[in-house]
GUROSE-443240 format. One record per residue: residue number from 1; y, z, x of N, C-alpha, C in turn. Coordinates in steps of 0.1 Angstrom, whole numbers. Atoms other than C-alpha are relative to their C-alpha. Last residue first. Example, Ala and Ser with C-alpha at 12.3 -4.5 7.8 and 13.67 -1.06 7.14 Angstrom:
2
R/2/-11/0/-9/-11/71/137/11/8/-8
R/1/-12/0/9/-45/78/123/12/0/9
END
This chain:
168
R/168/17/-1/10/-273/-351/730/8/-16/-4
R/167/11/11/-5/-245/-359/761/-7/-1/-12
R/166/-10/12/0/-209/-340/740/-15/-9/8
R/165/0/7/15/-233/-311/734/0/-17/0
R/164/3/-8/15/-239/-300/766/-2/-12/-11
R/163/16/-1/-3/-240/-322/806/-3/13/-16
R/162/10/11/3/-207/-340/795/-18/5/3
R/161/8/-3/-14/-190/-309/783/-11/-13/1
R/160/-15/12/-8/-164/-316/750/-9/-1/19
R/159/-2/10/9/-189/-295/724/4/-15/9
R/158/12/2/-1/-206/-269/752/3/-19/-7
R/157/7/-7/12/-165/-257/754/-13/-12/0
R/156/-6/5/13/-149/-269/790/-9/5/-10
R/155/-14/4/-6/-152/-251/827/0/-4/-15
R/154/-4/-17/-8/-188/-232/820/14/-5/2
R/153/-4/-14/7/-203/-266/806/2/13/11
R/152/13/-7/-1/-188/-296/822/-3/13/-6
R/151/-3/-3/13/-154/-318/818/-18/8/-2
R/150/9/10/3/-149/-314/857/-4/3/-19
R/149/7/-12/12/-122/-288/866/-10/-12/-7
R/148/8/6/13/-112/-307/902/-7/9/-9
R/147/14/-3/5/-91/-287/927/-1/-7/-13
R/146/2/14/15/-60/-294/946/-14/8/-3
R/145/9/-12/5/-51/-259/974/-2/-11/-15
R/144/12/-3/-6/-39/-284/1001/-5/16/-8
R/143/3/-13/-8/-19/-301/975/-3/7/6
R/142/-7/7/-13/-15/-338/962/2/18/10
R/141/2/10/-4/-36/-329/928/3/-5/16
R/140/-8/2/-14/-24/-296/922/-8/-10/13
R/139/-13/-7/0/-48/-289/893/4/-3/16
R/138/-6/0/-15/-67/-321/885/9/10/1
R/137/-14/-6/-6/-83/-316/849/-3/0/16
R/136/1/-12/-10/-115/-335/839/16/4/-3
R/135/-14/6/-2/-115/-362/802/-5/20/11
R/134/-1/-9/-14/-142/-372/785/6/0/8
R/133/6/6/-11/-130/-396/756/-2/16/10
R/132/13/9/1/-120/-385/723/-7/-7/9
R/131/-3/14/-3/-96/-359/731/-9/-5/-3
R/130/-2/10/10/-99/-327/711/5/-14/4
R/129/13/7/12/-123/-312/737/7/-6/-11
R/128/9/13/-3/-97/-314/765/-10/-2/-10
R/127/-6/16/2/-67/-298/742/-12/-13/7
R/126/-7/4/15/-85/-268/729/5/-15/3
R/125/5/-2/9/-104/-248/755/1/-8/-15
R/124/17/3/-2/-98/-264/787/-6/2/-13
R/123/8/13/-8/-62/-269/784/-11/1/-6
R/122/-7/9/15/-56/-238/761/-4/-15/4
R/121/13/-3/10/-74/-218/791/5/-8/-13
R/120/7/5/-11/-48/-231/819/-11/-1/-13
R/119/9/-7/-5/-19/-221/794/-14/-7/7
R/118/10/-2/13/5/-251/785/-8/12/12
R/117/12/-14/-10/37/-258/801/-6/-1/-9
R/116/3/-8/6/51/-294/796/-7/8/5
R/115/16/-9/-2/63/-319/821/2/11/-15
R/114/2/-10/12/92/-348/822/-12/8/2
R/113/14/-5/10/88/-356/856/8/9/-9
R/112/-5/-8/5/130/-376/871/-21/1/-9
R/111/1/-1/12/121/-399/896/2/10/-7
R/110/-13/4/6/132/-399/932/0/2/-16
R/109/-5/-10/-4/97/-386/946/16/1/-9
R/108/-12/-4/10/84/-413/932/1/14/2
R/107/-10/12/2/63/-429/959/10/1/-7
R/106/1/20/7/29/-418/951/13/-9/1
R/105/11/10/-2/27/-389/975/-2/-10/-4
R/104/-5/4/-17/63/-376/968/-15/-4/7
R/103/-9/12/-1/56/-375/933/4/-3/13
R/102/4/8/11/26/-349/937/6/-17/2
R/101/6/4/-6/43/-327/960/-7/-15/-1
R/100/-5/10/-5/71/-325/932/-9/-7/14
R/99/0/7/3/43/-314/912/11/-9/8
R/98/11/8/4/33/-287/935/4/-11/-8
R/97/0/4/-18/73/-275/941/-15/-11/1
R/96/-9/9/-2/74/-276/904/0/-3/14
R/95/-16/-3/3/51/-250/899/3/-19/6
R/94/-5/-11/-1/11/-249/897/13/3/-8
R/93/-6/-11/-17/7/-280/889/-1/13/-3
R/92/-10/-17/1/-15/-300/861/1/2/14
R/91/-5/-5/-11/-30/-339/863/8/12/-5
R/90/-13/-5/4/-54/-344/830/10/3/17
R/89/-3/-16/-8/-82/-363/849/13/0/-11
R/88/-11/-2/6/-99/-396/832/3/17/4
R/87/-7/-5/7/-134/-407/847/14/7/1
R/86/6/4/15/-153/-430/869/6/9/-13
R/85/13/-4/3/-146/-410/898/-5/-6/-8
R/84/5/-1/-10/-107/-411/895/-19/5/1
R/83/18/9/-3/-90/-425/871/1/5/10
R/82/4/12/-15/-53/-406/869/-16/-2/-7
R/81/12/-4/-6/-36/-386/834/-5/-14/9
R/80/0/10/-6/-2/-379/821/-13/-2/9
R/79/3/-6/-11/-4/-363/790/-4/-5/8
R/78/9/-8/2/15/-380/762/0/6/12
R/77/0/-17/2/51/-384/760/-12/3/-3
R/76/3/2/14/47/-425/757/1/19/-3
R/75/-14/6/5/62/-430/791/2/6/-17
R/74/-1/17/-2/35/-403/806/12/-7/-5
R/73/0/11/15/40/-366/805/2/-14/7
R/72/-5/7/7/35/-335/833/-3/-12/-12
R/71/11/19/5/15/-316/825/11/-4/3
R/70/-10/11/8/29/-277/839/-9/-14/2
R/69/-1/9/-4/7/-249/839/9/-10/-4
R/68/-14/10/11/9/-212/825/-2/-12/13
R/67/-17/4/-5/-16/-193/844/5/-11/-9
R/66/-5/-15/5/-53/-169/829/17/-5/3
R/65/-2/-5/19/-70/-201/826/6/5/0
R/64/2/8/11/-69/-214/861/5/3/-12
R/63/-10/-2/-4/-71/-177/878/10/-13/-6
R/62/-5/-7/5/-102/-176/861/16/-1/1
R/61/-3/2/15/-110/-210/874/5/15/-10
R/60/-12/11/4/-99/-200/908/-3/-7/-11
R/59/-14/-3/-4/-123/-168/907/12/-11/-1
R/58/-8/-6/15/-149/-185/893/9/8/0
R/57/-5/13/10/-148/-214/922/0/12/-12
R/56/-15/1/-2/-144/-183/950/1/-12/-11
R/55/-10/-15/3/-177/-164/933/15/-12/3
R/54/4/-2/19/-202/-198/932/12/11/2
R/53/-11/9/7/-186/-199/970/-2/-2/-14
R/52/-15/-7/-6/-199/-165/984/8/-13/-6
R/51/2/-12/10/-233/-168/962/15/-4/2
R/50/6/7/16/-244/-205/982/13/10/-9
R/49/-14/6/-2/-227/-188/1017/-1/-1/-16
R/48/4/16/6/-251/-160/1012/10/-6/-3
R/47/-2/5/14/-238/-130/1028/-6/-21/-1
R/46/-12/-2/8/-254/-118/1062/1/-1/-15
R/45/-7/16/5/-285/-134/1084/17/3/-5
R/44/-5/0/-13/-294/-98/1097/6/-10/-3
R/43/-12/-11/0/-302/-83/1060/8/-6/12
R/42/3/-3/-16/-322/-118/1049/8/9/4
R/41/-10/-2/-4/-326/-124/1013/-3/4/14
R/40/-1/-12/-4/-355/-143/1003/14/6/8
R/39/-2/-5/-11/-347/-177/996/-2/13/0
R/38/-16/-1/-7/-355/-192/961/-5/9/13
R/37/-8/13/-10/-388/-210/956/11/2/2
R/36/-5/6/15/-407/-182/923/7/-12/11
R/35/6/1/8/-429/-168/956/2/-17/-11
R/34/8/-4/11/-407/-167/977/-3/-6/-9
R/33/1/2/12/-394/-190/1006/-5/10/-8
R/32/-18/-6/3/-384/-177/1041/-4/-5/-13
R/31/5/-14/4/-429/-184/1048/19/11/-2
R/30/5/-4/15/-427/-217/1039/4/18/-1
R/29/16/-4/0/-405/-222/1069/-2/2/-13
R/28/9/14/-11/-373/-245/1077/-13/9/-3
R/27/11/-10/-9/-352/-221/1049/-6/-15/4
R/26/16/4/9/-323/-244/1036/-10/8/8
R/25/4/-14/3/-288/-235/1051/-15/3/-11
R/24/1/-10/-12/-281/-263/1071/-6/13/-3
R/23/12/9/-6/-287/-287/1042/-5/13/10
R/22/14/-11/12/-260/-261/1021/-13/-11/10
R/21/0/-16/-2/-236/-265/1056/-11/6/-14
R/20/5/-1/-15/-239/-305/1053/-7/16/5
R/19/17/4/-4/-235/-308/1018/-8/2/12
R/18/4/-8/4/-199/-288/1022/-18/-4/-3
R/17/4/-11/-1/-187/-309/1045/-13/9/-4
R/16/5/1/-12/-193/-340/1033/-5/14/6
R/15/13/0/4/-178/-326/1000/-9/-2/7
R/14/3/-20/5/-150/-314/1018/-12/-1/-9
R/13/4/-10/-13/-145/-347/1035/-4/12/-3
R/12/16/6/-2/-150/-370/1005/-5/9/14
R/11/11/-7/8/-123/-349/990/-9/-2/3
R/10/-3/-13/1/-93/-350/1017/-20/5/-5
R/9/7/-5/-16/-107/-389/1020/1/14/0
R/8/20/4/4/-98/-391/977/-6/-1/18
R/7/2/-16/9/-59/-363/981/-21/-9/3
R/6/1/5/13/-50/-392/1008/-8/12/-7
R/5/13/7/7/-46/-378/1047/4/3/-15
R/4/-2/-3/15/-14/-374/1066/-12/-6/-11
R/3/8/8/11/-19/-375/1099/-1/2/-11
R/2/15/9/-3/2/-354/1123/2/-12/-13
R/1/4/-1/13/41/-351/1129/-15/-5/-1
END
């Protein structure tokens, strides 16, 4: 059986990563720069990683919005939500198999998740901006397909986004 790594080492590794490989990919000459300071494209180089991952995060936020998710609920029947980062996550699954992943990382596997479905886009559009605190989504938190929806604009409405409205 290997090593079973924590959803917050999982993340500090993929962000690691992922700094590493945009460092790597910085032009070393003035002369790969244009003009205006973005990269000139290069035919023999390939696809731009930069472009190729901007596309697979609006892809899994469309795909996000467009699915029925389940919340589960706290004691109090709200929406059951982690600290992580300095701020408040809604936790959503896929399915039931994902949330029972979930309870079987913290130890309650045994327990009985009340949950609710709500649409992905209903989330983002309606329930995070009527909370009064800034507030992310965790979809499939304990999963190897988890992903953080950060309360920012292009994922939540300009109002409820901490770099829009919600900073002036």
């Amino acid at each position: 059986m290997g090593v079973q790594v924590g959803f917050d080492e999982e993340w500090g590794r993929l962000r690691a990563d992922a700094a590493q490989r945009h460092a790597s990919s910085r032009p070393s000459r003035p002369s790969d720069v244009a003009a205006v300071g973005s990269v000139e494209a290069d035919p023999v180089a390939g696809p731009d990683p930069l472009a190729e991952a901007r596309e697979a995060v609006l892809e899994r936020l469309a795909d996000f919005r467009s699915r029925v998710v389940l919340v589960p609920l706290d004691a109090r029947d709200g929406l059951w939500t982690a600290e992580f980062g300095g701020l408040d996550w809604i936790c959503v699954f896929s399915d039931e198999e994902a949330l029972g992943r979930f309870a079987e990382a913290r130890g309650e596997g045994d327990r009985e998740w009340t949950y609710r479905r709500v649409f992905g886009a209903r989330l983002l559009d309606g329930i995070v901006p009527a909370l009064d605190f800034p507030c992310g989504v965790a979809w499939n938190a304990a999963g190897p397909d988890g992903m953080l929806l950060p309360p920012v604009r292009g994922i939540v409405p300009d109002t409820a986004a901490l770099d829009g409205e919600a900073a002036a």
